[in-house]
PATORMI-269354 format. One line per field, with one value per residue (C-alpha): residue in one letter; chain; z, x, y. Coordinates in pm, 1 decimal. Each point is the difference from the previous one (the first is absolute). Layout:
N
type: a|...
mol: A|...
zz: Z|...
xx: X|...
yy: Y|...
//
This chain:
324
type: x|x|x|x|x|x|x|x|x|x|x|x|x|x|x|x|x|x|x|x|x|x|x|x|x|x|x|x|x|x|x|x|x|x|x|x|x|x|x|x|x|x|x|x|x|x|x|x|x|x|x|x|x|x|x|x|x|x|x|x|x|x|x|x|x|x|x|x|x|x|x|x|x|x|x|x|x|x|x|x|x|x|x|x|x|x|x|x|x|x|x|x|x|x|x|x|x|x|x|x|x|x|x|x|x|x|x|x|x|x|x|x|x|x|x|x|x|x|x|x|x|x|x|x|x|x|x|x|x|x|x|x|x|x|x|x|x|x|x|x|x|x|x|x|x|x|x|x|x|x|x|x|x|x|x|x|x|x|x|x|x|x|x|x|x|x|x|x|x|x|x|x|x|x|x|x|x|x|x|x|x|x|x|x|x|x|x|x|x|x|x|x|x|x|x|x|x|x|x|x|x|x|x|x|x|x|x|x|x|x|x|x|x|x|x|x|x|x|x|x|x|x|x|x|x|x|x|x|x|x|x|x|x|x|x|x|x|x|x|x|x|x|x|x|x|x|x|x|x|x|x|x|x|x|x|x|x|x|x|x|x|x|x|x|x|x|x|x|x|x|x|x|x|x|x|x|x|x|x|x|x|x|x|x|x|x|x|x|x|x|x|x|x|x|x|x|x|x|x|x|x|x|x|x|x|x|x|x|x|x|x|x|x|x|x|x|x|x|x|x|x|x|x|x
mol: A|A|A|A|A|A|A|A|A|A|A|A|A|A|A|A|A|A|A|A|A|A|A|A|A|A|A|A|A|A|A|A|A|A|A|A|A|A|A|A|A|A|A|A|A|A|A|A|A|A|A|A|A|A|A|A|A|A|A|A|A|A|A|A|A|A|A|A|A|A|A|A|A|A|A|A|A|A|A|A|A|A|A|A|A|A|A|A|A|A|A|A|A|A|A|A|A|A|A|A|A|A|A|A|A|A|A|A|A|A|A|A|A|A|A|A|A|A|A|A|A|A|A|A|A|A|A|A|A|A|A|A|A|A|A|A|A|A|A|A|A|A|A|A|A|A|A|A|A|A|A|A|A|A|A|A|A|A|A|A|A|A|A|A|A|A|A|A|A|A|A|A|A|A|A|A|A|A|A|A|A|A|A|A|A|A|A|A|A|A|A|A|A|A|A|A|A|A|A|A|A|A|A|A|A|A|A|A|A|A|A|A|A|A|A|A|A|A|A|A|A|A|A|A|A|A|A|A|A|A|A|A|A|A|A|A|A|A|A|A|A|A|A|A|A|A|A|A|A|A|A|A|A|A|A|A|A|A|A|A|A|A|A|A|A|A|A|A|A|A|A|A|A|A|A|A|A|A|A|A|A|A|A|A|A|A|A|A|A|A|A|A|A|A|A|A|A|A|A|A|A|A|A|A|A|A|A|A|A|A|A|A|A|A|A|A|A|A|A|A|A|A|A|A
zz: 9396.8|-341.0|-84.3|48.6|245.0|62.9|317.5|157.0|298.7|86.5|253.0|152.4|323.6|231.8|357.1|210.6|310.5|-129.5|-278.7|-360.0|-220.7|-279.5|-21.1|-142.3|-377.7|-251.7|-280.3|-266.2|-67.1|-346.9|-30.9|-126.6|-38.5|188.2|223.2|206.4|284.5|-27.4|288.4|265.8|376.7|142.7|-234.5|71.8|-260.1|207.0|290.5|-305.6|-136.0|342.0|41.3|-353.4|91.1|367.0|176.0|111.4|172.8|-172.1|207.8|-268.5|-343.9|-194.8|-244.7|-280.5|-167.8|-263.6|123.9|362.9|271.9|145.0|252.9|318.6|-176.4|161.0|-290.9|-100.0|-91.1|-191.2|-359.9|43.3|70.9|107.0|-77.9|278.1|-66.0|219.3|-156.3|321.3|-68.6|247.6|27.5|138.4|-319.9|-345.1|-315.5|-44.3|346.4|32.3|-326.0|115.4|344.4|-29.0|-188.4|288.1|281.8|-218.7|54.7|-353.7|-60.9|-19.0|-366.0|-111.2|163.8|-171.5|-301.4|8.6|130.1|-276.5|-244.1|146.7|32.3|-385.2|-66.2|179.8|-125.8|311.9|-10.6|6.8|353.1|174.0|223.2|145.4|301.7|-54.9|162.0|-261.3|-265.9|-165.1|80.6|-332.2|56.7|287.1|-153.6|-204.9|266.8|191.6|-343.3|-37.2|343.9|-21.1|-364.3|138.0|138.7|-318.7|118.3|-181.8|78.1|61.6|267.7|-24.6|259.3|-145.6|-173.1|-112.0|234.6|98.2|-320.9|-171.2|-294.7|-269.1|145.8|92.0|-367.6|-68.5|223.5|-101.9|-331.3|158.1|203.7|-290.8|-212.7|288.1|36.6|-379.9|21.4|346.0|-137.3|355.1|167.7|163.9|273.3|2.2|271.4|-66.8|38.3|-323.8|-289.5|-256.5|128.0|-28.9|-310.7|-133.5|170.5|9.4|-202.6|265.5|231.8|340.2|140.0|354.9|291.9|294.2|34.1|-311.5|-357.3|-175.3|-369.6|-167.9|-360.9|-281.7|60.4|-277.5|60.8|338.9|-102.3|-288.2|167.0|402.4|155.2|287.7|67.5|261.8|-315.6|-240.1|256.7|123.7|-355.1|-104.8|-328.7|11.7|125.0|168.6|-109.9|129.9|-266.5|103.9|73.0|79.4|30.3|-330.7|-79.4|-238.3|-102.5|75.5|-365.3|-131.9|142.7|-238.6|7.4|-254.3|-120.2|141.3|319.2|347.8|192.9|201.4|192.5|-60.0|377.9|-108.7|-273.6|-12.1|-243.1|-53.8|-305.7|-276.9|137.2|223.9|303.6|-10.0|343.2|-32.6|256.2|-147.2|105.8|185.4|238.6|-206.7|-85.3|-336.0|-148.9|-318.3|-186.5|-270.9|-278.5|44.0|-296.0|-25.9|306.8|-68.5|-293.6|258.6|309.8|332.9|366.3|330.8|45.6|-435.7|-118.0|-181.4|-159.7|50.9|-271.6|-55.9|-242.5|207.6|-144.5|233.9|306.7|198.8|225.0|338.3|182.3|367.9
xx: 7401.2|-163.0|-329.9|-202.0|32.8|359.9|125.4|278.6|226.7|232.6|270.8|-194.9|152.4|-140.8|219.7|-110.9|202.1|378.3|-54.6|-30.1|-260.2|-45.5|270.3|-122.3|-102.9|-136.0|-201.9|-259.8|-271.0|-126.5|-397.0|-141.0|330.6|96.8|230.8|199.7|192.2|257.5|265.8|106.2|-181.8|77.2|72.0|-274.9|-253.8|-268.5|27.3|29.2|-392.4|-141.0|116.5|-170.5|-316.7|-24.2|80.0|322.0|92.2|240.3|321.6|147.0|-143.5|-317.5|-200.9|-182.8|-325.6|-107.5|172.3|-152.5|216.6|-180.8|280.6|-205.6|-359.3|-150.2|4.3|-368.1|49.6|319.0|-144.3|259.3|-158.1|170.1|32.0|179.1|190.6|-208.1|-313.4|-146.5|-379.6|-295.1|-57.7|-374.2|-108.4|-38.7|199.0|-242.1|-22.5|383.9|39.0|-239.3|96.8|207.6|-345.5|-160.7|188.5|-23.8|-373.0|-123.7|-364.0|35.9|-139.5|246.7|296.7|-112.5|-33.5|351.1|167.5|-175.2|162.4|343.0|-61.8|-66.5|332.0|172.2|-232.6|-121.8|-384.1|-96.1|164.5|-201.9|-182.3|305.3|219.5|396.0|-0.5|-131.3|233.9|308.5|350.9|-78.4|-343.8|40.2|286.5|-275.4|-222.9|277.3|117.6|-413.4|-23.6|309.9|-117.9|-345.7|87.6|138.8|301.0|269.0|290.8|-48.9|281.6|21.9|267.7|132.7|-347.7|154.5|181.8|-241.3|-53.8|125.4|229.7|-217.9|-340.6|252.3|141.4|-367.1|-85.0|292.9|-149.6|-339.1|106.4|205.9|-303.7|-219.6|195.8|24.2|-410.8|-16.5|286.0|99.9|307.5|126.9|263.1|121.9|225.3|221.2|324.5|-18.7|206.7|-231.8|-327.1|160.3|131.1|-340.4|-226.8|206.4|-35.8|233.3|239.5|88.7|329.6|51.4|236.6|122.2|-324.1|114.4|-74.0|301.8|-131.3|-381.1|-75.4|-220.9|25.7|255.3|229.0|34.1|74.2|215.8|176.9|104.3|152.4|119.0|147.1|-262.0|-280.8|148.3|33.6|-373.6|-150.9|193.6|141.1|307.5|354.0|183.6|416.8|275.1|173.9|339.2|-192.7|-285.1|-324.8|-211.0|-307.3|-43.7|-358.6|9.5|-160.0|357.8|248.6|61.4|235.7|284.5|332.1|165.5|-58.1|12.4|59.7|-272.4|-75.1|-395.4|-176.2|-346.6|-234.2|-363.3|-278.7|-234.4|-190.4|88.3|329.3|278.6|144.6|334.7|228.5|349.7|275.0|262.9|388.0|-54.1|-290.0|-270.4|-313.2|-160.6|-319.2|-47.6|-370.1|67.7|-267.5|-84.7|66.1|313.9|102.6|-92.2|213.1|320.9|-162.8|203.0|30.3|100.8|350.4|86.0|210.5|-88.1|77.8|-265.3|-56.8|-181.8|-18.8|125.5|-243.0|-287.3|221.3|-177.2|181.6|-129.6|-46.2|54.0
yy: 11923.5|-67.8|-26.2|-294.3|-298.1|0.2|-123.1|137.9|-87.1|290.9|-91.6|-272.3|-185.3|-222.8|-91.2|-239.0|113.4|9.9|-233.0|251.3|-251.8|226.4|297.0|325.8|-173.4|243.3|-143.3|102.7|-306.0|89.9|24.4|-308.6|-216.8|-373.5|28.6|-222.7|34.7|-261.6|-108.5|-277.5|-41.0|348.0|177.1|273.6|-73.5|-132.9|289.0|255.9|-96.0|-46.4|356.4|70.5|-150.6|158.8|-291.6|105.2|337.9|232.6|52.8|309.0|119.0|-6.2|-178.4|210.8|-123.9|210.9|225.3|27.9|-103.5|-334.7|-80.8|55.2|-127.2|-318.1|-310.3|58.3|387.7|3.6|-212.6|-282.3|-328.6|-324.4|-369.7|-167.5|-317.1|-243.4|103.7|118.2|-77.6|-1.3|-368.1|8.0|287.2|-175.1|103.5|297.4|139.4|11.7|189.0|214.0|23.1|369.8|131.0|-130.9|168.9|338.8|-74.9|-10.9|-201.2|-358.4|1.9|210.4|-128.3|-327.5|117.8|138.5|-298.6|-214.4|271.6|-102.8|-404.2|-23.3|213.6|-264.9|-328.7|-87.9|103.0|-373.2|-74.4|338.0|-216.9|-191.9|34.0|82.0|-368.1|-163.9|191.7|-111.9|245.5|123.9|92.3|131.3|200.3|155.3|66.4|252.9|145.2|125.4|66.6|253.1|113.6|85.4|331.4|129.6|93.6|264.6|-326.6|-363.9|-130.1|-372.6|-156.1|-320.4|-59.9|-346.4|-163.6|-237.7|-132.1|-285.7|36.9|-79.6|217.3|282.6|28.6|-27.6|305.1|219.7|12.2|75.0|275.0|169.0|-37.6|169.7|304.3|65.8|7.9|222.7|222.8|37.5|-17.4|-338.5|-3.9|-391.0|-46.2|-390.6|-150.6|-223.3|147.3|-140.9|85.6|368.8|-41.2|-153.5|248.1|332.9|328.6|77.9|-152.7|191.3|-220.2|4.7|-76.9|106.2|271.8|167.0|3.4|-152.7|41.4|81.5|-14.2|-180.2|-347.3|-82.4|295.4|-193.3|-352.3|147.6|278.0|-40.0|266.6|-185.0|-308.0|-72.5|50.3|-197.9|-367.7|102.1|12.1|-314.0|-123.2|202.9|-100.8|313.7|0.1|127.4|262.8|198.4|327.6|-101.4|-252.5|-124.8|-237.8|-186.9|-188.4|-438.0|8.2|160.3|-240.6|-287.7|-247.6|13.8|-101.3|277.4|226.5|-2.8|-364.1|-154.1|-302.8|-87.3|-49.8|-51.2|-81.5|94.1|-74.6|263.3|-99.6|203.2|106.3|-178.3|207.5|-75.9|132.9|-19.8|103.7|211.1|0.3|287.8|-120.6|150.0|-132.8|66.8|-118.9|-123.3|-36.1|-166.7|-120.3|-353.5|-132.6|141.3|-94.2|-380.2|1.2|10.4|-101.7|123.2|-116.6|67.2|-3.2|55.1|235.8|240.4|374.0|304.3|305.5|266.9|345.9|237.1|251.2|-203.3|87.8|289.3|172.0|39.2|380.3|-79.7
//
């Protein structure tokens, strides 16, 4: 272990009878960065923070918190703290009594517990609603609420489990850029477990891909989306089309397909406005698929449909070529 806050999970495993959901993963979580643990429904992401925060027993292997093993710790002793996805606040306590409410059970005076949870309600703008019941708060404010309720401890790591999910799309692109904005201030390190691509890509200092109970590929975000190792990776992240070579599978990026005079035949299947770009699918002879993003006013200039024609390209220096 290094010095400082660094987490580590060395051969971690979790069984639940003969079913393996996490399989022996070893991973460094860099002091003070974002990270994400990206993957589909099962992939082991959820069970692998429940087992950071204490919530789940370890079946093999340890986790290592500043370099103290905190694998058999209850939740409250190890300095992770936890924001579950469905908010879990006390209905019947007001804003400030739930943020307080871990201060409370550790017995501190009510003056100071107070005082501290005040601290942590003006970090997240909500010292105006400290009177009010969760009831009476939007899903954003009470979003809030559980993100100074887990802060309050001062915990080493902050494990949020699909902290946005409830959210609609405009408040959670809203909160993505509060949360990033948070950690930078706390300098502490953030654990975001999701299955959306972009909220990764958006949020991430680091992106942790799993499936099947196993890390498939970890990295800085953009090493990630520009660089898959495995096939798996590079249909999760989106925005790249996987082809068959003669020795081997490559990707290549939707924004490096064009269409052209020349290159590979293609039947168009569907057309989709996105704005500033036009997704562009097209069926090749061979049965493949392959994504086009093409600018929109370029592609307005030739407009295409479903069922055209048409020829694909691309520079084969954009092709990457795929490890497993």
């Amino acid at each position: 272990m290094r010095t400082g806050y660094d987490l580590e999970l060395v051969h971690l495993t979790k069984r639940y009878g003969e079913t393996v959901a996490v399989r022996d993963l070893n991973h460094v979580f860099v002091k003070g960065s974002y990270v994400c643990l990206l993957g589909p429904s099962g992939c082991g992401k959820s069970s692998t923070l429940r087992m950071i925060a204490g919530h789940e027993d370890v079946s093999d292997g340890s986790i290592v918190l500043d370099g103290q093993d905190v694998s058999k710790l209850p939740p409250a002793q190890r300095g992770t703290a936890m924001m579950f996805q469905n908010y879990a606040l006390f209905p019947h306590l007001s804003v400030r009594d739930n943020v307080a409410f871990s201060l409370r059970m550790k017995g501190m005076d009510k003056a100071t517990r107070h005082a501290r949870a005040g601290e942590l309600l003006e970090l997240v703008d909500m010292t105006h609603l400290a009177e009010r019941l969760p009831a009476q708060l939007s899903g954003g404010q009470q979003q809030r609420v559980a993100l100074a309720r887990a802060l309050v401890t001062q915990p080493k790591v902050l494990l949020l489990d699909e902290p946005l999910s409830a959210l609609d799309p405009f408040l959670r692109i809203r909160m993505r850029t509060e949360l990033k904005k948070l950690q930078r201030e706390l300098g502490i390190t953030f654990i975001h477990v999701t299955h959306g691509q972009d909220e990764a890509l958006a949020l991430a200092d680091e992106i942790v891909v799993m499936n099947n109970a196993v890390i498939e590929q970890a990295g800085p975000a953009r090493a990630v989306w520009a660089s898959p190792r495995t096939e798996f990776v590079a249909r999760f992240i989106g925005g790249h089309n996987v082809i068959a070579l003669r020795d081997g599978r490559a990707t290549v990026r939707a924004d490096a397909v064009r269409l052209a005079d020349d290159g590979l035949t293609a039947t168009v299947i569907a057309v989709e406005y996105q704005g500033a770009s036009v997704a562009v699918t097209s069926k090749l002879e061979s049965g493949d698929e392959v994504l086009a993003l093409l600018p929109e006013d370029q592609f307005f200039k030739a407009p295409k449909s479903p069922g055209d024609a048409v020829r694909l390209a691309w520079d084969d220096r954009r092709l990457h070529r795929l490890e497993a």
